[in-house]
BANUNU-300578 format. One record per residue (C-alpha): residue in three letters; x, y, z. Coordinates in steps of 0.1 Angstrom, whole numbers, plus 5000, padded with zeros to 4 digits. Layout:
% residues N
ALAXYZ
...
This chain:
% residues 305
UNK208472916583
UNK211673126585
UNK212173336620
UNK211773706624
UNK213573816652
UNK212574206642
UNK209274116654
UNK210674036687
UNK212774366690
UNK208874526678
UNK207174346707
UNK209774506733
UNK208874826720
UNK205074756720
UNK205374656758
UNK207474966768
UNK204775196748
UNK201675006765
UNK202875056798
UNK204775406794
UNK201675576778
UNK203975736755
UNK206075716723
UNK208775986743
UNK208875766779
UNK209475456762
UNK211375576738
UNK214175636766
UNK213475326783
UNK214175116750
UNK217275336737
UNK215275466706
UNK214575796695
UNK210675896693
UNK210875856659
UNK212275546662
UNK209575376685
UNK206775516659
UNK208475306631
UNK208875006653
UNK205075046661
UNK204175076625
UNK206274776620
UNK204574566639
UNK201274706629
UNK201974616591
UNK203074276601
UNK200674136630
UNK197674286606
UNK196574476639
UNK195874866651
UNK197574866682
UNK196975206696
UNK194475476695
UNK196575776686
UNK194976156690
UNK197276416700
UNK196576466733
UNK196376076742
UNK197875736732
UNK195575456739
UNK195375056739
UNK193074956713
UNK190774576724
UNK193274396699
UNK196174596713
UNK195274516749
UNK194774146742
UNK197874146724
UNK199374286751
UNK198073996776
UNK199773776754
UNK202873876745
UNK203974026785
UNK204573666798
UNK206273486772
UNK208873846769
UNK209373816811
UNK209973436800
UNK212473496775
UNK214073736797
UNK214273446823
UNK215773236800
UNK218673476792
UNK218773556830
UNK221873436849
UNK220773156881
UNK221973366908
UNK222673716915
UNK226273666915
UNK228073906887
UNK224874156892
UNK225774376868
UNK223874716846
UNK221875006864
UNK219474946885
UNK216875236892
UNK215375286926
UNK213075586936
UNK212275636972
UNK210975866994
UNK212476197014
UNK212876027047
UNK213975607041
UNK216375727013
UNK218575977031
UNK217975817067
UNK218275477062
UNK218975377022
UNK222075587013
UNK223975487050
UNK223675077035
UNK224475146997
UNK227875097005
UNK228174737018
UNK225274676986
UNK227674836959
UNK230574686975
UNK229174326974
UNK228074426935
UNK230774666919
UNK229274596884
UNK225974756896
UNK225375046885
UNK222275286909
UNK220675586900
UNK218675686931
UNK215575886931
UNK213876096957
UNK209676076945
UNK206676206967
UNK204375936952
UNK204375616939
UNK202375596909
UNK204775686880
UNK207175396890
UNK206475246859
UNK206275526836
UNK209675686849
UNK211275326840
UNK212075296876
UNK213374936889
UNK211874946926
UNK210875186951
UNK210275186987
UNK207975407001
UNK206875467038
UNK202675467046
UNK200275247040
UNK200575067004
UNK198075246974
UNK199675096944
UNK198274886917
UNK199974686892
UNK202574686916
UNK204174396940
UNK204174516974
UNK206474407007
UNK206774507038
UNK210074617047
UNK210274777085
UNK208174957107
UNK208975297125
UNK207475427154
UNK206375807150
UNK207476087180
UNK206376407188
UNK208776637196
UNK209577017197
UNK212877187211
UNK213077267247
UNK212977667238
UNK209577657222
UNK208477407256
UNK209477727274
UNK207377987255
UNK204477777252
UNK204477557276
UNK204277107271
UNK200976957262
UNK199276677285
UNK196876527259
UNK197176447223
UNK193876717221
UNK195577007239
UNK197777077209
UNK195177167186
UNK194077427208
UNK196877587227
UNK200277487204
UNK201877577171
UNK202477257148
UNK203777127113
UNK202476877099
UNK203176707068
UNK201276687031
UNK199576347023
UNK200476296986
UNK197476076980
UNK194676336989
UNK196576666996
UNK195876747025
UNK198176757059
UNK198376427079
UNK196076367103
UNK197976277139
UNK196875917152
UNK198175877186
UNK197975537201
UNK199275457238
UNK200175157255
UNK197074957254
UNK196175047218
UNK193975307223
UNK194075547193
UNK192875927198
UNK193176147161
UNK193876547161
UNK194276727130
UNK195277037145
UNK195577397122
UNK198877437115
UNK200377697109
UNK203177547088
UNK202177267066
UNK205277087045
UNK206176807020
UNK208776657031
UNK210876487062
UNK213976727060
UNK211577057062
UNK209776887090
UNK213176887109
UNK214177197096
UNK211177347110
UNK211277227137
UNK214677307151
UNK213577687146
UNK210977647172
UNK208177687148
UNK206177397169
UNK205277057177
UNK206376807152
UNK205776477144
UNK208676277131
UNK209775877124
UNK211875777149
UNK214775767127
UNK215176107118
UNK214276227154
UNK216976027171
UNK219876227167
UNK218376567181
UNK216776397210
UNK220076237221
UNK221476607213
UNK218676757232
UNK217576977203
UNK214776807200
UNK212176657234
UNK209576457232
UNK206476547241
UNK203476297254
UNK205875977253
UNK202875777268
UNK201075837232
UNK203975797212
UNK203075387201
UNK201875437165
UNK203875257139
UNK204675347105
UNK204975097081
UNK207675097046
UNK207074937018
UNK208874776989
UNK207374816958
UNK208474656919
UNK206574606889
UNK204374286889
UNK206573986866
UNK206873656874
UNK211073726864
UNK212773996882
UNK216174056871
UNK219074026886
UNK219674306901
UNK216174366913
UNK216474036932
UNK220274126946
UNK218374446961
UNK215474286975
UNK217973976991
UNK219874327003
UNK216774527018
UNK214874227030
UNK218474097052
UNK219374447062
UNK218874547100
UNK218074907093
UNK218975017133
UNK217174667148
UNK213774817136
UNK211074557138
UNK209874437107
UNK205874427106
């Protein structure tokens, strides 16, 4: 029986459709044109005697024989890919992409990139600022990290660092309206900002926890409500209210005294991160050079969960 390797290159393209959900995503994750991908499907279809995909034009869907062909063929391309992989992550070379979210990537990520990019100069990093976590795989993205609690399926998931979360408002808006005693007296005698939850939509809730664990929740009616960390600060710094911020980005304007923080005793909740990459038993390379990068980094001596 004489090889086809075209029916490899057909597979790759199959695998980046299945898990793209579209002829257009993966046809910029395998280097094709649109057009290009179609043929390649087509291809395949003729030869493996098989309708891969439900095509309407709205959706593009799995078919049964494309999904088991699909459970088959995933493994032996990641071990293939092994197989061509180098041992180590010495020479990391290529781009690697890495989405993240508005608060770890400005804060904490882009500060380390240099000692990372100087211990890999062949490694190439487009970064990526994301609210959620769900199109890591359809946006060709590498790995992410993500602060919360993990929601991800299909995804490995690691913790990377936890932060603890301060309240904190400048000392001219303490004047006006005066520092709260309880985690409950904000919701009825302060202004606040509070942050969007991607997952449902609707602002954080505030969980307080003190020294003995004891947890008290607020969700107080803001009247600002914003989606991300650097319009948290940004708000607050205009003495629009009360904020709630990672410790991270709050530590510079509370050594500056722009910022104070309010109800210190209540001030105990952690927040975890998260490092997230798509579920294959061979990472590359340079997905392993960042995780040995992430996973060694001291990120400020910030406990790790």
């Amino acid at each position: 029986m004489v090889f086809d390797g075209r029916i490899i290159g057909g597979i790759t393209v199959f695998v980046a459709v299945a898990k793209a959900g579209s002829y257009a995503r993966a046809a910029d994750q395998v280097g094709l044109s649109r057009s290009g991908v179609g043929k390649a499907i087509a291809r395949l279809e003729e030869r493996t005697g098989m309708r891969l995909f439900d095509r309407t034009s709205r959706a593009l869907k799995l078919t049964d024989q494309g999904r088991g062909f699909l459970e088959e063929v995933t493994p032996l391309l990641e071990r293939l890919g092994a197989i061509a992989m180098p041992d180590t992550t010495e020479g990391v070379r290529g781009r690697l992409r890495v989405s993240t979210d508005a608060a770890f990537g400005p804060f904490l990520l882009v500060p380390a990139l240099p000692d990372l990019m100087a211990a890999h100069p062949q490694l190439r990093i487009d970064l990526l600022v994301r609210d959620r976590i769900d199109n890591l795989l359809v946006e060709g993205v590498d790995v992410a990290i993500r602060f919360g609690e993990p929601d991800a399926r299909g995804l490995d998931k690691r913790a990377i660092l936890q932060s603890r979360v301060v309240t904190c408002a400048t000392p001219a808006y303490l004047e006006a309206h005066g520092v709260p005693a309880t985690p409950e007296s904000i919701v009825d005698h302060h202004n606040c900002i509070r942050l969007f939850d991607d997952l449902t939509g609707k602002p954080h809730s505030w969980d307080f926890q003190n020294g003995s664990g004891d947890v008290r929740s607020v969700a107080p009616d803001c009247g600002l409500v914003v989606n991300d960390a650097p319009l948290l600060v940004a708000a607050a710094l205009n003495h629009i209210g009360i904020v709630r911020l990672l410790d991270f980005v709050a530590e510079e304007h509370l050594r500056d005294g722009r910022l104070v923080e309010v109800l210190p005793d209540w001030n105990r909740r952690m927040w975890p991160a998260y490092l997230y990459t798509p579920e294959t038993a061979y990472p590359s390379p340079a997905i392993q050079a960042f995780e040995q990068f992430v996973f060694t980094r001291d990120f400020g001596g910030r406990s790790r969960p």
